[in-house]
TIDO-177404 format. One record per residue: x, y, z of N, C-alpha, C in turn; residue in one letter. Coordinates in pm, whole numbers, plus 32768, in hexadecimal, padded with zeros to 4 digits. Each point is the difference from the previous one (the first is absolute). Example, Ala and Ser with C-alpha at 12.3 -4.5 7.8 and 13.67 -1.06 7.14 Angstrom:
2
85277DC7830C7FA780778000805A80788000a
7FDD80697FB88052807780067FB3806D8049s
//
This chain:
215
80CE7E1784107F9B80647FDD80268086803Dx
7FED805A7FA2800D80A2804F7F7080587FFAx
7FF48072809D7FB2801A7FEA807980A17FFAx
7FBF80657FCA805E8082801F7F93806E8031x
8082806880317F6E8063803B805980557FBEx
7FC280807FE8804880687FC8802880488095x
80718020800A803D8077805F801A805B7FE7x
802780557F7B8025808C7FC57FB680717FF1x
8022806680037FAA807A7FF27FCC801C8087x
805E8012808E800F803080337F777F96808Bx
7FEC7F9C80057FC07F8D7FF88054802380BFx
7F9F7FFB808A801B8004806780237F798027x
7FC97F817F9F80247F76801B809A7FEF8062x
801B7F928066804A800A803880587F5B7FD4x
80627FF47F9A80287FC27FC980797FB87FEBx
804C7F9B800680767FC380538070802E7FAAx
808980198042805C80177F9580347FB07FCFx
800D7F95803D80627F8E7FDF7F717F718005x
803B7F9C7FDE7F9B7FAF7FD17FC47F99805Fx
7F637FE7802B7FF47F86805B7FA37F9E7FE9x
80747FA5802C7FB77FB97FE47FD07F77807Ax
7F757FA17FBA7FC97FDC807A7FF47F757FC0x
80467F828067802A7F747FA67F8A7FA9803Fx
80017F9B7FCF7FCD7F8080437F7980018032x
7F9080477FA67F6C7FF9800F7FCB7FCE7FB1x
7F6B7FAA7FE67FE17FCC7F8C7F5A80117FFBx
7FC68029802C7F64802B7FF6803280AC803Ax
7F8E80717FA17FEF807880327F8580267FEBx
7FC380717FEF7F86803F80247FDD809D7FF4x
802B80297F86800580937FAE7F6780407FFDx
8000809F80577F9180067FF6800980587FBEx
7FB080547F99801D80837F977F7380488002x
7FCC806F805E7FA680357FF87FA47FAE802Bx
800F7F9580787FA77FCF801E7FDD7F6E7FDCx
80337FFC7F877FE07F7D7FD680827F808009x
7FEB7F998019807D7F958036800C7FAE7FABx
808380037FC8803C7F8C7FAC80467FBA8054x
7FF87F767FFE80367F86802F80727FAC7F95x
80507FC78037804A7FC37FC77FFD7F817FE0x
80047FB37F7A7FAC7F937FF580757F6B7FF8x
806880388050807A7FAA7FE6801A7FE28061x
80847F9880238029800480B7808E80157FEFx
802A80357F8880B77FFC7FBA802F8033804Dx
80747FF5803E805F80668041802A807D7FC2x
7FD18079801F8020807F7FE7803E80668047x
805580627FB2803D806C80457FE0807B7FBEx
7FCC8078806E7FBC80537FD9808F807B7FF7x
802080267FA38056806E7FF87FEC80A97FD7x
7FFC806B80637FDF807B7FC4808F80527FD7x
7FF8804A7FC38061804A7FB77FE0807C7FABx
803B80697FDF7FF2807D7FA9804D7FD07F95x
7FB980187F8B80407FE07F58805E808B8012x
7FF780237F86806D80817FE57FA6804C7FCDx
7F907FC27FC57F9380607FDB7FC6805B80A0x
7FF67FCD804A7FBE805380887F7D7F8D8025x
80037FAF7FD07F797FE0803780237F538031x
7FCA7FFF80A280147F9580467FB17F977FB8x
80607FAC7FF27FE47F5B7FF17FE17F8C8061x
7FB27FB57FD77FB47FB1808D80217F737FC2x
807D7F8D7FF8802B7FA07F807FC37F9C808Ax
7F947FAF7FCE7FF47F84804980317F8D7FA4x
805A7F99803E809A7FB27FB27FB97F7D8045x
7FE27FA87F987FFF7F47802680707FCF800Ex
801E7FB4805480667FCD8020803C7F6B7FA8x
7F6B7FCC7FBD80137F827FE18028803B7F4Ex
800A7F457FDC7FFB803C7F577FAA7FF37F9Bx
7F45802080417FB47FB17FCD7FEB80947FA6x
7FA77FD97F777FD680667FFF7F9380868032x
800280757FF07FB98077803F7F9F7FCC7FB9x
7F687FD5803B7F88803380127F9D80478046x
8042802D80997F9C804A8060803980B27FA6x
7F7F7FFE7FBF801D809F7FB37F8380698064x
7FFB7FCB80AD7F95804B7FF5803280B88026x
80727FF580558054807B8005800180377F61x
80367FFC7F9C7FDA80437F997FB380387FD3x
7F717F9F80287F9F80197FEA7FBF80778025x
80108006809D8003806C803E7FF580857FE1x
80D580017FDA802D80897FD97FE780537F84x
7FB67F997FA57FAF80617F787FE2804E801Ax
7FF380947FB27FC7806180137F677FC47FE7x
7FB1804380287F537FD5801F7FD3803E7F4Dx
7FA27F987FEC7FBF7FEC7F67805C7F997FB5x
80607FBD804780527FB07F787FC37F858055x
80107F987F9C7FCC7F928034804D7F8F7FB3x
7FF47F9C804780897F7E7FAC7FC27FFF7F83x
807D7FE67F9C7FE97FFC7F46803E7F947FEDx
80797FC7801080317F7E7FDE809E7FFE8083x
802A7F857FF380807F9F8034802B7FA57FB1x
808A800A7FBC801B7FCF7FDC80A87FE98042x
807B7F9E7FD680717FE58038803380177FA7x
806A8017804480B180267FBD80537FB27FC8x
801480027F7780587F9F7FEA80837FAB8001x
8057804B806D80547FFB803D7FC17FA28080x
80327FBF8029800A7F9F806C807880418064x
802C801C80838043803780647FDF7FA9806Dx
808A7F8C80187FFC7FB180877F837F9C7FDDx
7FFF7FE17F957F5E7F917FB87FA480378000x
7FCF808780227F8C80717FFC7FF7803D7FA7x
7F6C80177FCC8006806F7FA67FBA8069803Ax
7FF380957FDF7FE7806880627F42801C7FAFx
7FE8803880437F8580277FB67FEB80B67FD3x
7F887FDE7F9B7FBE809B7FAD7FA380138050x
7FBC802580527F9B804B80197FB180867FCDx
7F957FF17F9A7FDF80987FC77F94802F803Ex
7FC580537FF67F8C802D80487FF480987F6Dx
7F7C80097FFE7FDB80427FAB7F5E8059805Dx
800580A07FBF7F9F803E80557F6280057F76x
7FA1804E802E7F9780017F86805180747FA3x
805880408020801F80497F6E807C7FD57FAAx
80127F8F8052807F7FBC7F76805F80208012x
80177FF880BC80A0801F801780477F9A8023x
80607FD7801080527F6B7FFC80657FE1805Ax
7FFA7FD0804E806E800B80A080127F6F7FE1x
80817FE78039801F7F737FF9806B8006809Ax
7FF57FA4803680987FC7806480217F9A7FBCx
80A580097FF980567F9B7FEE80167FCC8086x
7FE47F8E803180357FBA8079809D7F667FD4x
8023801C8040808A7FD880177FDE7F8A8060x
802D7F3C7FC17FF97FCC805780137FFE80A1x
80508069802A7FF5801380AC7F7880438006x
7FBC80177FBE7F6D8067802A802A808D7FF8x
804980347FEE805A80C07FD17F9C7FF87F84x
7FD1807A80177F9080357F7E805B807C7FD2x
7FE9800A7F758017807B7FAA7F98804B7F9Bx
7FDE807A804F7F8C803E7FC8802080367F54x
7FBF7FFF7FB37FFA803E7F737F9280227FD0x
800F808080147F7A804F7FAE7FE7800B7F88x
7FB47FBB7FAD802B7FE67F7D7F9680667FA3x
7F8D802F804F7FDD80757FDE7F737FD57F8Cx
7FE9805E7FB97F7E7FB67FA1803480107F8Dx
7FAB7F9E7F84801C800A7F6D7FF3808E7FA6x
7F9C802680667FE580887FA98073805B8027x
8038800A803680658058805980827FF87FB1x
801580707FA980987FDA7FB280837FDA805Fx
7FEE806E807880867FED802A7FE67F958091x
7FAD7FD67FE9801F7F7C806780367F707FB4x
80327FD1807480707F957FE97FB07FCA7F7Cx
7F8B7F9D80267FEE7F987FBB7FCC802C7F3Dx
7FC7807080247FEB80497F6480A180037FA7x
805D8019804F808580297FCF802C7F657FBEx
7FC87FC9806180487F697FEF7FA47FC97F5Dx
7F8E8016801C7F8A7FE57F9F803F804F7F72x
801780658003802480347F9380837FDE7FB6x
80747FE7806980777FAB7FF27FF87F517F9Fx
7F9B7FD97FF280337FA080097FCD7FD47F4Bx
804C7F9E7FCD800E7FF17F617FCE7FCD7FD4x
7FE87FF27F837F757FC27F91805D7F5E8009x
80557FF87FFF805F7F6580197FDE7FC180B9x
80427F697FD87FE97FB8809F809580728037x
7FD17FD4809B8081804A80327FE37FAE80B3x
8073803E80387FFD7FAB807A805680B58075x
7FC57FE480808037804C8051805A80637FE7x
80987FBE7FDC805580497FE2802280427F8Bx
7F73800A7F9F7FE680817FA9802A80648048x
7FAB802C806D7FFC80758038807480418031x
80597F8F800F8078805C804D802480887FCAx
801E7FE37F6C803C80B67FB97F6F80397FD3x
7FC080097FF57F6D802A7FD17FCB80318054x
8008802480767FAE802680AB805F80428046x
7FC580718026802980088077802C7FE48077x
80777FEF806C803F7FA680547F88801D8058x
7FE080817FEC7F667FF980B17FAF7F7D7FD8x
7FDD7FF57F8A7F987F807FCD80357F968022x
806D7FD57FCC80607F977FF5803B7FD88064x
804480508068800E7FA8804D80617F7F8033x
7F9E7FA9804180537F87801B7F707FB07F6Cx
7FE4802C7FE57F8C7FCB7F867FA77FD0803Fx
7FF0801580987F537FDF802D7F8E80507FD5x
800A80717FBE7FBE806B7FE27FD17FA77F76x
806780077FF87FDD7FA97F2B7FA77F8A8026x
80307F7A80477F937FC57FFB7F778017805Cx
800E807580427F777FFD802B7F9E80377F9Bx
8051805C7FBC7FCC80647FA97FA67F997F96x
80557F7D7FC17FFA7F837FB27FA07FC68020x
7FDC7FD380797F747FAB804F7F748046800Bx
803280A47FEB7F5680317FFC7FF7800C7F75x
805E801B7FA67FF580237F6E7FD27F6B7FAAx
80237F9480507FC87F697FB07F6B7FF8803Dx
801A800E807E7F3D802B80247FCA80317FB3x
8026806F7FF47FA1806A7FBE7FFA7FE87F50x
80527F9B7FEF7FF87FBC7F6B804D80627F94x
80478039802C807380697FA180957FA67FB3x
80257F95809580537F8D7FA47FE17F95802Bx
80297F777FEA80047FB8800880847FA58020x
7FE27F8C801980B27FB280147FE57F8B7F8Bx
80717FFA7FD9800D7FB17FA980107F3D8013x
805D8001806280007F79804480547FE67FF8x
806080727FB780797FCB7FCB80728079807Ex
806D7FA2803D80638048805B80977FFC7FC3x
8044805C806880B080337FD480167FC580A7x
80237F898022801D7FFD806E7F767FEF8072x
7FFC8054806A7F78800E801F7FC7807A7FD5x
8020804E7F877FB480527FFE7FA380167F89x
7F788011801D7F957FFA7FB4800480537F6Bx
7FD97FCD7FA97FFB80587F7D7F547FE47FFEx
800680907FE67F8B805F7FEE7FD780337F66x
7F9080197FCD7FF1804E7F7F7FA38066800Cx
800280837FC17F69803580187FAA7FDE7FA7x
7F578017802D7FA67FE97FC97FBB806F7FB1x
7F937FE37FD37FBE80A57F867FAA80318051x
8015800A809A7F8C8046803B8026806A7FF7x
7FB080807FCA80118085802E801B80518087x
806680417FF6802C8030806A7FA18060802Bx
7FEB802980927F93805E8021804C80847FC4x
7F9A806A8003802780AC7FD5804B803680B9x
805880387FC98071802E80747FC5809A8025x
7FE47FFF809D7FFC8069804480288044804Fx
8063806C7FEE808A8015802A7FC1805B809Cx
80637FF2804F7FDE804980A3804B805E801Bx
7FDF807E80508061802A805280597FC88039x
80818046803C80417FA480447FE17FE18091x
7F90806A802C7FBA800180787FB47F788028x
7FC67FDC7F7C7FB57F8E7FF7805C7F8C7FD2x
80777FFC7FE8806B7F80800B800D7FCE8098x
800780518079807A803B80627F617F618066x
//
């Protein structure tokens, strides 16, 4: 699981250069404004901090075992305030007999955050943005996708590489768009990967933003 803090924009935070990390603990005790999350596991964990390349410190708490990630309460946490859990679903890829998990979280105006977690517990944030929103991810993806079944690797030439990715973006984008009843899965696979069709729901009316209001 990751939690991140932003450090950029001139941010007095006092922040490590090189990476540390802290092995062989298995209960912790996160307090955030007062309030205490507990850890509901006894797994062996290693807590690792580090700077991305973006500027903003990473907080990766890593299970040691190979069960799968369910203590999502660190995630939980680091939402921006008004989003609240929307669905979990798994990855269809299996890694070391694991599959990683979706975590989405959705706010009251229909914005769409998901973590990709990675069987070691490593989260990957994706802002997938709202339906109404042309140039957010998941509208792009929504509008992308064909009156025929299709599976993941549609998207590769059709999208943008920021969207695309390692294609966690695509299927997260995929798990709120079958929620929200736009496609469906067919039952039918290429391997492990799911074929999808869209449905006749009307797409919402698109309301385009500053880029002030992207940022």
């Amino acid at each position: 699981m990751t939690l991140s803090i932003d450090a950029r924009n001139g941010s007095t935070m006092a922040v490590p250069k090189d990476d540390i990390e802290i092995s062989n603990f298995r209960n912790y005790v996160v307090k955030i404004e007062g309030e205490e999350i507990i850890s509901k596991n006894s797994q062996d964990k290693k807590l690792v901090l580090k700077i991305g390349r973006d500027g903003i410190l990473y907080l990766d708490l890593i299970g040691s075992g190979t069960k799968p990630v369910e203590d999502f309460s660190l995630i939980d946490a680091s939402v921006p305030s008004g989003f609240k859990h929307y669905k979990t679903t798994s990855a269809a890829k299996a890694i070391r007999g694991v599959k990683g998990k979706y975590r989405t979280y959705k706010n009251t105006e229909g914005d769409f955050l998901t973590f990709a977690i990675g069987p070691s517990g490593k989260a990957y944030r994706i802002n997938l943005g709202n339906l109404s929103d042309g140039d957010s991810k998941i509208r792009i993806v929504l509008d992308a996708i064909p009156s025929s079944s299709f599976h993941k690797a549609y998207f590769n030439d059709k999208l943008p590489q920021i969207i695309i990715e390692n294609r966690q973006p695509i299927k997260a984008a995929l798990d709120v768009l079958e929620e929200e009843g736009y496609v469906t899965k067919t039952g039918h696979h290429v391997g492990i990967s799911e074929e999808y069709i869209k449905t006749n729901k009307k797409k919402p009316s698109i309301t385009y933003h500053s880029s002030e209001d992207n940022q």
